[in-house]
C-alpha positions, 0 to 999 in steps of 0.5 A: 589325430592326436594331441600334443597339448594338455587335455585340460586346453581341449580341442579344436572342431573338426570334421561335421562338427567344423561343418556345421559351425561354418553354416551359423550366422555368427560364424565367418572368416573361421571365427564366431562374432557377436551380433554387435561389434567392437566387443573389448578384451582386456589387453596384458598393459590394462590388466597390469596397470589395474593390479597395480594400482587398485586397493580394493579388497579382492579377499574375504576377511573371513570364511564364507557362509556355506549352506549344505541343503539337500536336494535329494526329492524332487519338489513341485515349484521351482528352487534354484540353489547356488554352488558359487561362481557361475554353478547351479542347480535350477529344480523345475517340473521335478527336473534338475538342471546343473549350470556350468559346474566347476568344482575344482581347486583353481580355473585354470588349465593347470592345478598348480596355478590359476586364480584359486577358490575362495571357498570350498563348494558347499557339497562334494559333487558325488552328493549331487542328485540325479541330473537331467541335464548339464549346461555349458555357457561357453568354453572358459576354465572357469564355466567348463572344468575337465575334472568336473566335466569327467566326474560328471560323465562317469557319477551321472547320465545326463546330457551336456548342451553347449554352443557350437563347437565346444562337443569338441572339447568334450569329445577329447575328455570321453564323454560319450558322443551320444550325451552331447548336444550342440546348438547355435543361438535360437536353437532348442531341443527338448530334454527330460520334458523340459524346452532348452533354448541357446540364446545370444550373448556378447562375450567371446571364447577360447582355451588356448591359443586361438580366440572365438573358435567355439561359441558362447551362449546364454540359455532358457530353460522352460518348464511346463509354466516356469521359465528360467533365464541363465545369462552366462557371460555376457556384456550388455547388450540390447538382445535381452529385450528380444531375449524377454520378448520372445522367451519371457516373462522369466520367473527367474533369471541368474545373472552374473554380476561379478569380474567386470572392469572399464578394462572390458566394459562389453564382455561382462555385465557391471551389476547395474547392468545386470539389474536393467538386464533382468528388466529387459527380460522381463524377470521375475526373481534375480539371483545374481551369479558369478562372484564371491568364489574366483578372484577373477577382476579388481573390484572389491570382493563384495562390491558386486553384491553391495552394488546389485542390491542396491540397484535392485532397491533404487527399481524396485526389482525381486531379489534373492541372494543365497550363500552358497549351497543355500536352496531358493525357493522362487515363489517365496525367497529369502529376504536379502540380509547382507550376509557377505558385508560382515567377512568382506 
């Protein structure tokens, strides 16, 4: 059946793949739930009122450092560099993993209106490597793009894996059927030598008009010897122990740190959660994510960085923080330098 509705708000799951989303244990009453209720959403009244009422900074003052290194050869060890927001490229065993790429203008639907970047990405995407494998978090505009997920599906030959029922959204924009693949919380499956597992996450989902029809997932990545924890969006919750326990120690995870509120305190992680988070999971380096590039909440700017950093030091937890583009290696990272406080 054809749709009416822009190609950009994708599509609804039907036929076996509706079939199998209907046998997840997350899966009820034709929704996906979380394992612990009572998730919030912020509500049209809590958002007004917070951009009304907040002065913070929300804009850099200047423009943001960007770092343009190559990762055209494949390196032993394991080098994560950030693109911004939520998009990175994690190098592990000689393998590269692309993680919710969105290298358009705005996160939106349309490219006309949405929240607009803050900063050009560091490369263009044609100049990405070769990839082996393209994650997808969950179905959100600001960690599934059309335009990028299409200039993927044409430049690479990866397969995209994504939680239950967001193959629909892909199916629509053509990519092939073949280089999808969808998994449920604690599913795994083996690409290009390395193990990738879709853990749980407290979020929620949605591109249109309906809420929570496809799932959303944090992931792990392993390797040979390293492991690699990618928290997508996430509230806190006490799965990152199980996380830790099951799949850990991580030799790194990126943790998103930035567009949480008292409107939604249980959908995104405030930086200090992030931090206990990382200790739940038993990581090793922390590379936080999501933030500097979409102004997507009403916290100053640097204040998911300047918060994450501080907590770090308060634990005693590793951290690196990278401008964008710039190519982390995990055994031995940057010093932390404050980079973003002088242009915030």
């Amino acid at each position: 059946m054809v749709s009416l509705l822009p190609a950009s708000l994708g599509a609804r799951p039907e036929g076996e793949r509706a079939t199998r989303m209907g046998q997840s244990a997350q899966y009820r009453d034709g929704a996906f739930h979380n394992t612990v209720p009572g998730s919030s959403r912020p509500s049209g009244g809590e958002v007004y009122r917070e951009w009304r009422s907040g002065k913070q900074r929300r804009k850099p003052q200047l423009p943001v450092p960007l770092v343009s290194e190559s990762a055209a050869t494949p390196v032993d060890g394991l080098h994560i560099t950030w693109y911004g927001h939520a998009s990175a490229l994690v190098e592990v065993d000689g393998r590269r993993v692309l993680l919710d790429p969105i290298w358009s203008e705005r996160c939106s639907p349309f490219s006309f209106v949405g929240p607009r970047r803050l900063h050009p990405p560091p490369v263009p995407l044609a100049a990405l490597p070769p990839i082996d494998a393209v994650i997808i978090s969950h179905d959100h505009y600001d960690h599934l793009d059309l335009r990028t997920i299409r200039t993927l599906a044409r430049s690479q030959s990866a397969p995209f894996l994504v939680p239950l029922g967001v193959g629909a959204h892909l199916d629509r924009w053509r990519v092939p059927s073949d280089r999808i693949v969808e998994l449920d919380w604690n599913e795994s499956v083996e690409v290009a030598g390395l193990r990738f597992t879709a853990t749980p996450a407290r979020h929620f989902s949605g591109r249109a008009f309906a809420r929570d029809r496809t799932l959303w997932s944090s992931w792990v990545i392993a390797g040979a010897t390293q492991r690699v924890y990618y928290s997508g969006d996430t509230g806190y919750f006490d799965g990152f122990g199980a996380i830790g326990a099951e799949h850990g120690p991580f030799d790194a995870t990126l943790m998103a740190i930035g567009a949480y509120s008292p409107a939604w305190p249980d959908i995104h992680l405030n930086p200090e959660q992030a931090v206990q988070a990382h200790l739940d999971l038993r990581g090793g380096l922390l590379i936080p994510v999501h933030w500097a590039t979409f102004n997507l909440a009403f916290h100053g700017w640097s204040e998911p960085a300047d918060l994450v950093w501080r907590e770090a030091k308060a634990v005693d937890a590793r951290l690196a923080v990278p401008r964008p583009g710039e190519r982390v290696q995990v055994a031995e990272p940057p010093a932390v330098d404050g980079w973003w406080q002088p242009i915030a």
